[in-house]
Each structure stands twice: as structure tokens, then as C-alpha cells.
C-alpha positions in Angstrom: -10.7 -25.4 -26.3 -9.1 -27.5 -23.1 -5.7 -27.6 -25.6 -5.5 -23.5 -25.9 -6.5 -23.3 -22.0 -3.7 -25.7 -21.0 -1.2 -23.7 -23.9 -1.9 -20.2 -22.2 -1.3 -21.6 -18.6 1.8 -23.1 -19.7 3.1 -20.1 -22.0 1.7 -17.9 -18.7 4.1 -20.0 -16.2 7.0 -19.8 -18.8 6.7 -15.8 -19.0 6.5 -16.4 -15.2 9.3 -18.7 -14.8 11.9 -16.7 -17.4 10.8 -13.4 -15.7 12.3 -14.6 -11.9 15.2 -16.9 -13.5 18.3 -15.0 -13.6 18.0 -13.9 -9.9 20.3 -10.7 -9.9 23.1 -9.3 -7.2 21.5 -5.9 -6.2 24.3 -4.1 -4.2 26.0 -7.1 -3.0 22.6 -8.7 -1.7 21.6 -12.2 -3.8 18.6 -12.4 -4.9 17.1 -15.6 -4.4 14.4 -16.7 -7.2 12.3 -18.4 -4.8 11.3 -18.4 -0.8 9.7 -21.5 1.6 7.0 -20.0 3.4 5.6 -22.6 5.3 5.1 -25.3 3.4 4.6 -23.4 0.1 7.6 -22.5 -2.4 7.3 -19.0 -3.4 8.6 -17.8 -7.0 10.3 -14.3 -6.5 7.9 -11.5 -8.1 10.2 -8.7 -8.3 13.4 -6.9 -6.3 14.8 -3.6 -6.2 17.0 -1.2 -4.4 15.3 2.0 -2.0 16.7 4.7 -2.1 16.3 8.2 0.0 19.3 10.1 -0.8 21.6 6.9 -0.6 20.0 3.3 -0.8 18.6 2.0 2.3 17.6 -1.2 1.4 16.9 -4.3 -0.8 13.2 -5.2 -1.2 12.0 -8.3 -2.3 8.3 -9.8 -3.2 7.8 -13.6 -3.4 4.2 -14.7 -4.2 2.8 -18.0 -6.0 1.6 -16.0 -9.0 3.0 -13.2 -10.8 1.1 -9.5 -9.4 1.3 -6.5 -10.8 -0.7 -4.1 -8.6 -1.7 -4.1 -4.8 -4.9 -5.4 -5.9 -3.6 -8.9 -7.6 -1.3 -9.3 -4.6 -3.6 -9.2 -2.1 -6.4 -11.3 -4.1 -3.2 -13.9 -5.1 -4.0 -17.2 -3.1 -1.4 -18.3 -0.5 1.6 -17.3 1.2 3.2 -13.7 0.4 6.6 -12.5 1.6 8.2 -8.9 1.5 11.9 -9.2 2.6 14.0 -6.2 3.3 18.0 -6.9 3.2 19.5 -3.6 5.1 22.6 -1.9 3.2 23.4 0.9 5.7 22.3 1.2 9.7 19.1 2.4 10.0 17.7 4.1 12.8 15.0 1.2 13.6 12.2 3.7 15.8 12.9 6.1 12.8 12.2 3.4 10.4 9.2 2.4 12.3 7.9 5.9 12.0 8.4 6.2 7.9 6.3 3.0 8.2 3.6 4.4 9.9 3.5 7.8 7.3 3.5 4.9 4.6 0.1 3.7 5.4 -1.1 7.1 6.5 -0.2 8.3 3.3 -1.8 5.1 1.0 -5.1 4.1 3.4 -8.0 6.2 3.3 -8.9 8.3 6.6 -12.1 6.9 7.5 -10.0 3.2 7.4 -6.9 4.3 9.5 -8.4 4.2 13.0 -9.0 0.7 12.8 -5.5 0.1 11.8 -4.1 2.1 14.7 -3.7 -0.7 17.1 -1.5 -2.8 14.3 0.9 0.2 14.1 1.1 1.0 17.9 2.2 -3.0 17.7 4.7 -2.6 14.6 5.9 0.6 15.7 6.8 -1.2 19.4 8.5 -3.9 17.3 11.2 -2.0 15.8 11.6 0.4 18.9 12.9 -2.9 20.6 15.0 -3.5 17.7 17.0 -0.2 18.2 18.7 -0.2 14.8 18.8 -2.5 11.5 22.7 -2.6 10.1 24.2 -3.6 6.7 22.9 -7.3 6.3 20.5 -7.4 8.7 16.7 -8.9 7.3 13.3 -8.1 8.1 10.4 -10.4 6.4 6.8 -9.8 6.5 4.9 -13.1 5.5 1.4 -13.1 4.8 -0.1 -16.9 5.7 -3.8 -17.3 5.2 -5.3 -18.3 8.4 -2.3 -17.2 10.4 -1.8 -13.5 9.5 1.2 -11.1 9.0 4.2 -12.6 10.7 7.2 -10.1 11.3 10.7 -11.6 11.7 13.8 -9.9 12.4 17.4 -11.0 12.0 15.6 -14.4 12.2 13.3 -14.1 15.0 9.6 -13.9 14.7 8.3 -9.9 16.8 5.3 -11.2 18.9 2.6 -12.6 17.5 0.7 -12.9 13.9 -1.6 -9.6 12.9 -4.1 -11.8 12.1 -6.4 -8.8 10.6 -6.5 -9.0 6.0 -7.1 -5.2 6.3 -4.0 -4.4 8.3 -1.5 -6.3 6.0 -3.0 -4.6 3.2 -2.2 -2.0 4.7 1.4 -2.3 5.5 1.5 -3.5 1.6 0.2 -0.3 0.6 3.5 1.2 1.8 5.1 -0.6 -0.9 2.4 -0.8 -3.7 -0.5 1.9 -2.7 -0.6 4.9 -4.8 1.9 6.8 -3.2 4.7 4.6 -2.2 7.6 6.0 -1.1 9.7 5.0 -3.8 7.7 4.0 -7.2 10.8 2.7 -9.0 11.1 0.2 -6.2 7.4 -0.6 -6.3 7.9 -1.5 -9.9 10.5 -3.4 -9.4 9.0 -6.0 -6.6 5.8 -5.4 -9.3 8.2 -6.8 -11.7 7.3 -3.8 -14.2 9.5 -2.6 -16.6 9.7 0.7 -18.4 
């Protein structure tokens, strides 16, 4: 019994492994198969391209175990990151706004108002950015006991969200069940049709 146990982990972590090796080039952004988040190495879950009439952006999900809903990524232990590469300039209070409809349009009513606050916060983050060009990167990082840590262009926005229900939140724009894009959501899901 402890011999199949230890098989199906390791044929689990090989599926795992050969799922995130051959890290692709997605419109000229590299895909890295793995990501330090703090101290912990995370394996890259999924990546793809969003697109809204031209593509916008490259989106990448690093976790410590493969997920495959918003469910299993939240519940995953550990570190989480959601990295956005920038292929075209972006109106950054525009893209703050789209962010804002995301969770509007994956959180139930009677949960928004507590989320409000965390918005007013994120949307103030990338008003001060003004725009996000070709190249630039935004990370979201998810560190138990710390909270949702936002960096642009390599510098941390303010402080950590420190509230679970907000950053499921902003994951729900991603992975809820209406994301803006679902080909990208399977992609970062790592789901393949």
C-alpha cells in the first residue's frame, strides 16, 4: 500500500513536471517554468496570451501544485503568483477599471461590499501608474501570512492586502466563472482541449 502511494505521488509530480517543462515563447515573452516567491520555488501552472480585439497581455500562474479550478488554487498551500507581461500600452486607470468589472462580474453581490475597500486600493495603484507599455510586468503574489503583494515594473504598490477573501477575489477575474477571456483561464489552468 505505502509502495502504490509513493508510485502515484511520483507518476503525479512527473505528469506535473513534463506538463511545465518545455516553457514556451508566447509572443516574444519567455515563459519561465518556475518563479522564487519568497523563499519557495514555484513550478509554472499554465500561460497564455489575452486577447480583446488584439492581445493585451501574457498571463502566467506559478503555484507549488498543479490547480485546475479557482477552487484548487486557492486551497493549494503556499505561495501563488499571477504575472502579467504587457505586449501593447495599456491605459493603466482603464485597466484598473476592467479589473474592478472582473470581480464584479465573478463575486457574488452580497460579498462585494466587503471587497470595496481592496479595489478603491488596487484601482489607486494603477491610476498612479498611468499606463503599462510593451514589456512592462505586473505580479500579484499570494504569501500566506503576508497577503496579496502587487508589484509593478519591479516595485512593490503599497502595502500587502492581507484579507484571503479579497485575493480570491482578484483570482476570480482570471478563474471565476465568467473570466474575461476563458481560453486564457485554461491556459494558466493548464487545460487543454
Amino acid at each position: 500500500m505505502q509502495l502504490q502511494k509513493q508510485f502515484w505521488a511520483c507518476a503525479a509530480a512527473l505528469i506535473f513536471s513534463a506538463s511545465v517543462m518545455a516553457a514556451p515563447d508566447l509572443a516574444g515573452v519567455k515563459v519561465e517554468d518556475s518563479a522564487m516567491v519568497g523563499d519557495t520555488k514555484l513550478q509554472l501552472n499554465g500561460a497564455g496570451i489575452r486577447v480583446k480585439f488584439f492581445k493585451i497581455y501574457v498571463g502566467e500562474l506559478f503555484t507549488t501544485q498543479k490547480v485546475s479550478s479557482l477552487d484548487e488554487l486557492i486551497a493549494a498551500p503556499g505561495p501563488k503568483r499571477l504575472k502579467m507581461t504587457f505586449l501593447r500600452e495599456i491605459d493603466a486607470a482603464s485597466f484598473g477599471k476592467l479589473l474592478t468589472r472582473g470581480v464584479e462580474d465573478n463575486v457574488p453581490r452580497n460579498q462585494m461590499s466587503k471587497l470595496v475597500p481592496g479595489l478603491m486600493r488596487m484601482s489607486d495603484i494603477f491610476t498612479q501608474n498611468k499606463t503599462n507599455g510593451p514589456g512592462d510586468v505586473i505580479t500579484m503574489d499570494w504569501i500566506p501570512g503576508t497577503g496579496l503583494i502587487v508589484t509593478a515594473r519591479g516595485k512593490q504598490q503599497g502595502e500587502p492586502f492581507a484579507d484571503p477573501e479579497f485575493f480570491k477575489g482578484m483570482m476570480s477575474i482570471w478563474f471565476g466563472p465568467a473570466p474575461g477571456d476563458w481560453k486564457l483561464k485554461d491556459a494558466m489552468l493548464g487545460i487543454k482541449h
